[in-house]
N, C-alpha and C positions, 0 to 999 in steps of 0.2 A: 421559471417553469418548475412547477413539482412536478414528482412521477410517483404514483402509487404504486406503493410495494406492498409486502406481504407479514403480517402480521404472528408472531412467530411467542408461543411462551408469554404472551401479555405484553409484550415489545414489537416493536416492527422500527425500520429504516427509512426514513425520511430521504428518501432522492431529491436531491434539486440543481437544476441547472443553472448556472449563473454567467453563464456565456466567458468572453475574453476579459480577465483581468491580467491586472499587473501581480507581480509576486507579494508585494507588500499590502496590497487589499485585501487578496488571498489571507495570509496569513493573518492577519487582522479579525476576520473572520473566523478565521479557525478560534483562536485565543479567546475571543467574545465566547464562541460555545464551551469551550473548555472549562472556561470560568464559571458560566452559567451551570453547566452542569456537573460541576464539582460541589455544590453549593444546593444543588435540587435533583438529588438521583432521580425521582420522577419524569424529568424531562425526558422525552425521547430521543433515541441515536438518529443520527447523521449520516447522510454521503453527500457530500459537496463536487458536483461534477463541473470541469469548465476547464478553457485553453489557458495559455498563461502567453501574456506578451514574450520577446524572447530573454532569457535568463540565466545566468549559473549561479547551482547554488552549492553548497558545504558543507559538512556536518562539522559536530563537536571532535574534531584531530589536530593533532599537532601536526602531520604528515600531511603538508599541501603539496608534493608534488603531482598529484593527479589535474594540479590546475595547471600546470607545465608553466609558463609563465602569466600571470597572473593579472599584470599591465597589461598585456596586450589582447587581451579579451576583445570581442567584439559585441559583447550584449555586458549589461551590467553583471557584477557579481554579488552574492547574498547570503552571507554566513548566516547557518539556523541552527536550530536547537533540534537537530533528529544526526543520529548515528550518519558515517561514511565519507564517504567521498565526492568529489564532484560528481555533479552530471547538468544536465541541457535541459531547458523547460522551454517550447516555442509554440507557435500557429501548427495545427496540425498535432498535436497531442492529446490525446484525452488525458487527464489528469483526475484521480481520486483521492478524496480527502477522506475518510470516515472519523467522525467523533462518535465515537462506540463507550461507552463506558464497563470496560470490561470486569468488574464488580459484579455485575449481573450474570456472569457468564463463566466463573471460575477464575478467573486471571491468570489465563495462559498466556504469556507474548510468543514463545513461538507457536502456541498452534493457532494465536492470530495472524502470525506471518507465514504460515502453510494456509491459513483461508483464502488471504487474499493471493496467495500463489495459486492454487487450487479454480478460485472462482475465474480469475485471470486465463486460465488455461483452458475451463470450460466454454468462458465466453468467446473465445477465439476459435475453438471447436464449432462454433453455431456458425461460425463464419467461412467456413471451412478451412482455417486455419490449424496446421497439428501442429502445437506446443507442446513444450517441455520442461522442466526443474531439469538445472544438472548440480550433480554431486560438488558438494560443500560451497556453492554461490549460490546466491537468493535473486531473484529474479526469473522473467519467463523466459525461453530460447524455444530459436527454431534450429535444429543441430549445432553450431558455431559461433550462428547469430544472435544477439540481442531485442527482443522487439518490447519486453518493461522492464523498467526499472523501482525497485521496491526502496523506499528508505521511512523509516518508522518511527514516533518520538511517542513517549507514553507522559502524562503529568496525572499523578493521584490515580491511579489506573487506567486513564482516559487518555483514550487515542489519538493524534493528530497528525499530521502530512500523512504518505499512503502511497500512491501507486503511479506510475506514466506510461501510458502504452500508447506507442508511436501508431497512426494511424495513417496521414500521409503527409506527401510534400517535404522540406526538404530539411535532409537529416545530417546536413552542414558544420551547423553549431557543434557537433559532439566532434569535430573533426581539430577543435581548438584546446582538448580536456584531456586527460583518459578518462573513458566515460567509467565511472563506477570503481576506479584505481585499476582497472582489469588491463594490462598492456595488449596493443593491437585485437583489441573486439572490436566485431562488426556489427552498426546497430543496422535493425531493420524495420519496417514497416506493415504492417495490417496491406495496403496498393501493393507495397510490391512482391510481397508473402502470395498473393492472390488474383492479382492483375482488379480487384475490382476497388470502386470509389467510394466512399461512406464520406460523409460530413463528419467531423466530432459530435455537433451537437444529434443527430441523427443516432450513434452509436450510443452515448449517453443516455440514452432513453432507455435501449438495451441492458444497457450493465447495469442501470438503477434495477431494473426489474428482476437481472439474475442473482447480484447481491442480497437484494431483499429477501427471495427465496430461499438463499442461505443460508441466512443467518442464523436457523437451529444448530448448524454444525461447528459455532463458535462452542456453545455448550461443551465445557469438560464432563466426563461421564465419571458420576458419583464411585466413590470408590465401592466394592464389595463389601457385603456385612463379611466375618471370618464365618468359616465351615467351624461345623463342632466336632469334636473329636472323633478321627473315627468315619468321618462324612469322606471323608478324600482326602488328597496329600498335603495338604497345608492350609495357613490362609491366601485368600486369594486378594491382592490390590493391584490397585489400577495403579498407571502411571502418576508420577507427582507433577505439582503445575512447575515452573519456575520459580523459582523460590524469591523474592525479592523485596524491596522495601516497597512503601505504598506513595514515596514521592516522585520526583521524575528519575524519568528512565527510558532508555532510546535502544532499538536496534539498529546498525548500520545494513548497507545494504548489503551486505557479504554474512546477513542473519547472527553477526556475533552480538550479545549483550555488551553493552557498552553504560 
């Protein structure tokens, strides 16, 4: 299922649902557009919405103790190519992928990882859900709790893995990890944040539509021309993007460059 979204600056965000996959078709898919649109900035961005069978996955670290013991998982595990630590991918999570090529858009990485903080926190407001950012951890909370998980990988400026916002049913798995390396966090859910039920796929249709609307606020704002002599107290510049190189490059989920 596509979802029409909102066309933004000659660009817009391709929504689509892809129902339950496994991790590794998933990411398959990601890599195909990645490729594709390294090769054809024309192509249009992406949000690849869909559950995932259940999973743990890993970023690029040396420091695996967040997997606690490793053998004895009870879902597969899946080293990737995105910043962090463990976390849990199962039935009952919405999961977002965006292939953005952010090239078009100034190449900020952290003010794409305050987007998708940002849209996260608004979409869960529709829900009647109040979320929050807390101070120097990336991802969403509701005061203590956990309810997404952010972990980010960039190749040639182009976006891939993305977001998990628990929605319902059972939040088990993260009980075998430290979810995110964070010791005793509480993850929680969209059901029990609210008492009320949504489908994934139901919700998905949602978040494609608020993403899309979004999308102008990935735009970095053009720096200032300088004042002329004499006009006021100085030059005036905006903030700088991240400074970095244009091959890959990943944020972990704790928003540090890696």
């Amino acid at each position: 299922m596509e979802i029409e979204t909102t066309a933004v600056h000659e660009r817009s965000l391709n929504a689509r649902w892809l129902g339950r996959l496994s991790y590794g078709e998933a990411l398959a898919v990601q890599e195909e557009l990645v490729a594709r649109k390294r090769v054809d900035q024309s192509l249009g961005d992406a949000l690849l919405l869909l559950e995932h069978e259940p999973v743990y996955t890993i970023g690029r670290t040396p420091d695996q103790s967040s997997l606690r013991e490793a053998s004895h998982l009870p879902h597969p595990l899946f080293p990737i190519n995105r910043g962090g630590q463990a976390t849990y991918h199962g039935p009952g999570q919405l999961v977002g992928y965006p292939i953005i090529d952010l090239r078009s858009y100034g190449q900020d990485l952290h003010r794409y990882l305050r987007w998708l903080e940002d849209g996260l926190i608004e979409f869960l407001a529709l829900l009647g859900v109040d979320a929050q950012t807390r101070a120097g951890l990336t991802g969403v909370w509701i005061s203590d709790r956990k309810i997404a998980s952010i972990g980010v990988g960039v190749r040639h400026w182009i976006t891939m893995h993305g977001f998990a916002l628990n929605v319902a049913g059972d939040l088990s798995g993260f009980d075998h990890i430290v979810p995110c390396g964070i010791a005793n966090v509480a993850m929680t859910s969209i059901e029990k944040e609210s008492g009320k039920t949504w489908t994934v796929e139901q919700l998905a249709a949602r978040a494609g539509e608020l993403f899309g609307r979004s999308l102008p606020k990935l735009h970095v704002p053009k720096p200032l021309a300088p004042m002329q002599a004499g006009a006021g107290d100085g030059d005036l510049k905006a903030g700088a993007s991240l400074a970095g190189s244009a091959g890959a490059a990943s944020l972990d989920v704790d928003g540090n460059p890696t």
